[in-house]
Phi, psi and omega in degrees: 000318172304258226328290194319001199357053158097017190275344160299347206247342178239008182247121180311072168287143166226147208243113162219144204265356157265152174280326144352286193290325175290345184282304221271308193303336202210134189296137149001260177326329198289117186310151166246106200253151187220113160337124139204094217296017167293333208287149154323320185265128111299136196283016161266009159284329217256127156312117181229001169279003188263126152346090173220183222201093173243141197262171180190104206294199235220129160355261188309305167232035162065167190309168191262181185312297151341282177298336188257013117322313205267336188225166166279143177289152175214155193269130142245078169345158152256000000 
């Protein structure tokens, strides 16, 4: 949260535990993007002047089966 220096307080998060409600949340058209450092695409690649949606999964195992159905994968290097 220090690093982020408040970038939480202006950025929309959202927390769900059904894939329903993430439905319910987000528009049709709206791209989806899913954390994956494996992926091909860098998120400096990525449209982001567009309407998006990025998901992120837990340390230890990563997004779930589901979300990386639903979305394109994308690297964030460290």
């Amino acid at each position: 949260v220090r690093a982020g220096m408040a970038a939480h307080f202006r950025i929309p998060i959202r927390t769900c535990a059904e894939w329903t409600a993430v439905d319910a949340l987000l528009p049709p058209a709206m791209a989806w993007y899913v954390a994956d450092a494996h992926a091909a695409l860098e998120y400096t690649r990525a449209d982001w002047c567009t309407p998006s949606a990025l998901l992120i999964g837990n340390e230890a195992h990563g997004a779930s089966h589901e979300a990386r159905q639903r979305s394109a994968a994308i690297a964030i290097p460290m």
